[in-house]
C-alpha positions in Angstrom: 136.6 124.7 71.5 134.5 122.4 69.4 130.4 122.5 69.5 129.6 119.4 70.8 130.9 117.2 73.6 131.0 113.7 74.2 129.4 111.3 76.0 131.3 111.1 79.0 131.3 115.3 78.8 127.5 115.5 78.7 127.9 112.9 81.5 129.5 115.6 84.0 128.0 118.4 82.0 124.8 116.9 83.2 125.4 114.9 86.3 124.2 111.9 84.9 125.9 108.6 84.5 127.1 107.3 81.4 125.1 103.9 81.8 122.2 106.3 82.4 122.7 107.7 79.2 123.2 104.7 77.1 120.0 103.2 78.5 117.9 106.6 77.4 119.2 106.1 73.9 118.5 102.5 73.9 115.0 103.3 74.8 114.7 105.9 71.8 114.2 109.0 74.0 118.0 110.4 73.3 119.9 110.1 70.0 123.4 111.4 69.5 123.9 114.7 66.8 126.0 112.2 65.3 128.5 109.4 65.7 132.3 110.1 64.2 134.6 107.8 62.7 136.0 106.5 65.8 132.5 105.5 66.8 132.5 108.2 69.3 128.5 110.0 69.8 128.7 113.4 70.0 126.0 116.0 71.6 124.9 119.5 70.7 122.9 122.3 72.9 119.6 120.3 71.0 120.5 116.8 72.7 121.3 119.0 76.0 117.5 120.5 75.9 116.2 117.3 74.9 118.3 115.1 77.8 116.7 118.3 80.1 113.6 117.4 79.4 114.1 113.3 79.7 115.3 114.5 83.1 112.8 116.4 84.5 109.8 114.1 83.2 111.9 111.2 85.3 111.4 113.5 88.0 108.1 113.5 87.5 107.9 109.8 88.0 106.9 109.4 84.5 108.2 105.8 82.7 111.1 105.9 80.4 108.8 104.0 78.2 106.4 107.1 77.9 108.6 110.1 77.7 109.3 108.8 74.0 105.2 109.5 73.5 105.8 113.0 75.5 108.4 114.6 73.5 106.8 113.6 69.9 103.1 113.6 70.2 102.3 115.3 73.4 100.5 119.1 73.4 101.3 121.9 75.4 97.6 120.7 77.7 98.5 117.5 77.9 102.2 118.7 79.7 100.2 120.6 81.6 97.7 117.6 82.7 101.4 115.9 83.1 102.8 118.4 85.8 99.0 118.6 87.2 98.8 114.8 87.9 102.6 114.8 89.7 101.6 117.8 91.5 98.4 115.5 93.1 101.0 112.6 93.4 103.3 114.7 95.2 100.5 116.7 97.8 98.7 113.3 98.7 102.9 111.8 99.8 103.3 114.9 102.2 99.9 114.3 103.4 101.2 110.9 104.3 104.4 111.7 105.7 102.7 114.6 107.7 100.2 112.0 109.2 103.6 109.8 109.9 105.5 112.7 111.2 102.4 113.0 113.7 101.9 109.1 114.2 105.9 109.4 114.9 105.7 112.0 117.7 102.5 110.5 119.2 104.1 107.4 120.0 107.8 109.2 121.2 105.7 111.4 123.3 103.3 108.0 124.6 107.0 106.5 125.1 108.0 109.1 127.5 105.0 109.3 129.6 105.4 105.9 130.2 108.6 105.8 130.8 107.8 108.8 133.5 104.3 107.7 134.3 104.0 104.1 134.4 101.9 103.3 138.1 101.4 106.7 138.4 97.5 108.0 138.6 97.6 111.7 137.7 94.0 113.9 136.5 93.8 115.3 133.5 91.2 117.4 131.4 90.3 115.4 128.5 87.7 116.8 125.7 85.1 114.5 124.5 86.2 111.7 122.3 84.4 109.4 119.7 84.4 105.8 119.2 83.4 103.2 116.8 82.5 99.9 118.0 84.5 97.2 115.8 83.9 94.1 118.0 82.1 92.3 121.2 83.5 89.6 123.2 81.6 87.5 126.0 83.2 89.1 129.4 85.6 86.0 130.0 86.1 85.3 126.0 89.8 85.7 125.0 90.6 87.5 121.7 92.5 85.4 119.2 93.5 85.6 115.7 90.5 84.3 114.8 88.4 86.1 116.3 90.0 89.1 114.8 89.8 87.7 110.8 86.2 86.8 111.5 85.3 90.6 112.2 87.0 91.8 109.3 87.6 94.6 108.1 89.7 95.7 110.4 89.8 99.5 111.2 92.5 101.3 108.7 96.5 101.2 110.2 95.1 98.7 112.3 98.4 98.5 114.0 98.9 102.2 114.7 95.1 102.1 116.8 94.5 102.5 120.6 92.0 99.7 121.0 89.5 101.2 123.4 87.9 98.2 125.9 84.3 98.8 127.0 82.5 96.7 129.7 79.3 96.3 130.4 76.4 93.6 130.8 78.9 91.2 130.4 80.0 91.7 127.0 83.4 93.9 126.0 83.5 96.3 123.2 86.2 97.2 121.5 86.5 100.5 119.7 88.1 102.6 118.2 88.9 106.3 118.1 86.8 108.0 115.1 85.5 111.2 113.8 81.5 111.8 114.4 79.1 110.2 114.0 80.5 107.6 116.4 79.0 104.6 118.4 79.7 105.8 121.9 80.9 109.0 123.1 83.4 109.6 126.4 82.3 113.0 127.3 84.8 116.0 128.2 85.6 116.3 131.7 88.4 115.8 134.6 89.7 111.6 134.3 92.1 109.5 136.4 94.8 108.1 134.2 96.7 105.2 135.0 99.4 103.7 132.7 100.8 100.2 133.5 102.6 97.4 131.9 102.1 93.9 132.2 102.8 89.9 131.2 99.3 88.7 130.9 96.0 90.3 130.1 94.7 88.3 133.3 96.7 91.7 135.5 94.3 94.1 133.6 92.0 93.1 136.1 93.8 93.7 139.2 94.6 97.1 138.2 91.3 98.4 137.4 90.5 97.1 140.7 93.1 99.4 142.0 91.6 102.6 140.4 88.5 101.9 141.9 89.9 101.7 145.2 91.8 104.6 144.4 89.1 106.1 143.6 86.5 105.7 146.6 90.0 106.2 149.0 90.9 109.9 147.2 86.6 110.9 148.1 85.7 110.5 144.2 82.8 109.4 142.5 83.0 107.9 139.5 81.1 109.5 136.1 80.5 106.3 133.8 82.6 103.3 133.6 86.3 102.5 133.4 87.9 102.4 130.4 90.8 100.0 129.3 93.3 101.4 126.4 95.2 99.2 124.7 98.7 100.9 123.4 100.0 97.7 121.1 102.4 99.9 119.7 104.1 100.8 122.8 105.2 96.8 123.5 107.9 97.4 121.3 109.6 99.3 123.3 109.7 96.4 126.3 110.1 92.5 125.6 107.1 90.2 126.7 105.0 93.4 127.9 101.8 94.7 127.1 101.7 98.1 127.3 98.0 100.0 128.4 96.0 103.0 130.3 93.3 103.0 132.3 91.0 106.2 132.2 87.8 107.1 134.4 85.9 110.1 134.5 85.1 111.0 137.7 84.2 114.2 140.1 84.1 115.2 143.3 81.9 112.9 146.1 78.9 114.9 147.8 80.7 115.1 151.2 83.9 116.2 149.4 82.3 118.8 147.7 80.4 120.0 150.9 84.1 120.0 152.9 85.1 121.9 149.9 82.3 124.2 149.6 82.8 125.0 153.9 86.7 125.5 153.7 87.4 129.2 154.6 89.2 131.4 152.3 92.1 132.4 153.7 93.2 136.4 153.0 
């Protein structure tokens, strides 16, 4: 059995492609032991350490045109700083696919709630949630494109946001959701959720309307204004809808409580 193999050998020996090979030695960071008559390179156990190396630096993400630099100049700390900076590289893309794993479920989960949910007011806990104001419109101002580019910068993944709609005094805010310190705050507590589809943004009115009846009709009082959440990411999942929910805190009406309060417990 001879010592060394050839290229196509280290090839298989190696699971790496022949063209991958030839472009390493072309770039000067793999040479053959030596070449024989017939023009054929040859490799020994020292090309095989050396090709082990050019691998695992490429798995690194580190440039074929510095792994030359690594394997003659570089010192055992500047390897380490090597593996160091890759193992940065390498935290910071899980903490992005985490966040899209999560971004991912949120809007499967948002999917099927609509889906199940859509017209339907239900009550749900909520705890407190912070918001940054980004923009205000006049009341009967329509957002455009323009609008948007003049109040740029637009909040980060802009496309990924539930645009929260806040009106009062005739002017709308739009937020978004933040960490503290925030702009406004909607404080923990029992809310009316609504979530609804439609054509134009001139229906958004009409059901807001229909939460406060609902409201007054079920013997609720309101706790602060309603809120208008915009789900834009949602609308892909529906052609030529807009896709949003309608949230209110609210609590129990003074007569409501009293009839409550004056039911009997029953053994």
């Amino acid at each position: 059995m001879r010592d060394t193999l050839t290229i196509s050998q280290l090839s298989q020996l190696m699971n790496v492609s022949v063209h991958q090979l030839r472009y390493f030695e072309e770039k000067g960071v793999l040479y053959p032991a030596f070449t024989e008559d017939n023009q054929y390179r040859m490799y020994g156990i020292d090309e095989i350490y050396q090709l082990s190396h050019v691998l695992l630096l490429r798995k690194l993400n580190i440039p074929v045109s510095q792994i030359e630099q690594c394997l003659t100049s570089y010192s055992g700390s500047q390897y380490k700083q090597v593996f160091e900076q890759s193992l940065t590289k390498v935290q910071e893309e899980i903490h992005r696919l985490v966040k899209l794993e999560q971004f991912i479920h949120k809007v499967l989960s948002e999917q099927a709630e609509m889906e199940g949910r859509d017209q339907e007011v239900v009550m749900v806990s909520l705890g407190p949630r912070y918001l940054r104001h980004w923009l205000s419109l006049d009341e009967h101002q329509v957002l455009t494109a323009g609008t948007l580019y003049e109040h740029r910068p637009a909040p980060s993944d802009l496309y990924e946001q539930d645009l929260h709609y806040l009106t009062g005094g005739g002017v709308i805010s739009i937020c978004y959701e933040t960490m503290e310190p925030a702009d406004y705050v909607l404080e923990e507590g029992d809310y009316l959720l609504k979530n609804f589809s439609v054509h134009r943004e001139e229906e958004i009115e009409q059901e807001v309307l229909q939460l406060e009846q609902y409201i007054q009709e079920h013997g609720y009082t309101r706790q602060g204004q309603i809120v208008v959440i915009e789900k834009s990411y949602l609308s892909m999942f529906s052609n030529e809808q807009l896709h949003y929910q309608i949230q209110a805190k609210v609590g129990l009406s003074e007569r409501e409580t009293e009839n409550y309060a004056s039911t009997p417990v029953s053994d």
